[in-house]
N, C-alpha and C positions, 0 to 999 in steps of 0.2 A: 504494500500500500504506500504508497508516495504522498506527502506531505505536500501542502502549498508554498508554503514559502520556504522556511525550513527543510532542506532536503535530504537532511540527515533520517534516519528511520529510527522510530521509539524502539527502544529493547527492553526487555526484561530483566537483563543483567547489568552489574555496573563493575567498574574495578573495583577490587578491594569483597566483592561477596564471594562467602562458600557456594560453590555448587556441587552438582552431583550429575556425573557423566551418565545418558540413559542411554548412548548406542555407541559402537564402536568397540576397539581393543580395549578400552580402558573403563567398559560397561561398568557402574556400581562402586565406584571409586568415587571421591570427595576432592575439592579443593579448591584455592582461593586462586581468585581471577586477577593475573598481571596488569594486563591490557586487553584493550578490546577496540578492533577495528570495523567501526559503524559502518560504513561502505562494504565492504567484503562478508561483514556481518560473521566474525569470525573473534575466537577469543582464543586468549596465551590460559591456559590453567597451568599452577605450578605446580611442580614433579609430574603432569600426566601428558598423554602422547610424546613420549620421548623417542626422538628421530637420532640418527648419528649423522656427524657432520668431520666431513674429510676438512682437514686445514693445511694450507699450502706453507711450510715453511717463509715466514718475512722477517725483516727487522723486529717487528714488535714478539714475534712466536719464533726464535730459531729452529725450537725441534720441529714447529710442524706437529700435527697428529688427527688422534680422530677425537672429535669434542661430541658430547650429547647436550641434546639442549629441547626443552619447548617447543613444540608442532602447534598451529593455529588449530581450533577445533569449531565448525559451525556450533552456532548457539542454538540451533532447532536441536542438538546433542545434550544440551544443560538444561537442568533444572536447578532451583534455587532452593538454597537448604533454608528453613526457616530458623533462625539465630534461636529462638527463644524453645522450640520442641525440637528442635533438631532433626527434621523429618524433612523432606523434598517437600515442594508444593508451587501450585502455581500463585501470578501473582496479579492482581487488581490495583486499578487507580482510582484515588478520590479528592477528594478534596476538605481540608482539614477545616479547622475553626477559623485562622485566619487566611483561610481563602488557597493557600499553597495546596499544588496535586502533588499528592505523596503515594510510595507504593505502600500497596500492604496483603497479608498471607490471605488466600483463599479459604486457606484451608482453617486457622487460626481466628483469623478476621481482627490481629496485631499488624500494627501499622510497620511497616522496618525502614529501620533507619538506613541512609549512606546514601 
């Protein structure tokens, strides 16, 4: 769905939350979100889909070698852990007392912070 003016697209996740991987190699695993690229719609979770990565000896690395590191992972893949029951759940928007849309648990129906 594409936005009017704003062309960035709403997500569900933000940096900095737990999630919980629901498909892929690393199905049913937990973890917090590096970054996240709105365009690509794609998110870094730390320690999961770890890729290997060949490096070419430089100035900055003389040996060279193989490095592992963080694979982007679609966010139709995550689900969001709810901070306070600790359970995956999806999530809703509302609008608070003064007027701010903030998310909050479906599941729960606690507003989550970040």
């Amino acid at each position: 769905m594409e936005r009017k003016f704003n062309k960035q697209p709403k997500l569900h996740i933000k940096t900095g939350d737990t999630v919980l991987v629901i498909a892929g190699d690393d199905k049913g695993n937990k973890g917090k979100i590096l970054s996240v690229d709105r365009a690509k719609r794609r998110a870094i979770v730390e320690g999961l889909n770890m890729v290997t990565k060949h490096i070419k000896p430089t100035t900055n690395s003389p040996q060279g070698g193989i490095e592992k590191k963080e694979a982007p992972i679609h966010i139709s893949n995550l689900k969001l852990v709810d901070p306070k029951s600790g359970e995956a759940t999806r999530i809703g928007r509302k609008k608070d007392e003064d007027g701010k849309l903030v998310r909050y648990s479906k599941k729960t129906g606690e507003v989550i912070n970040g």
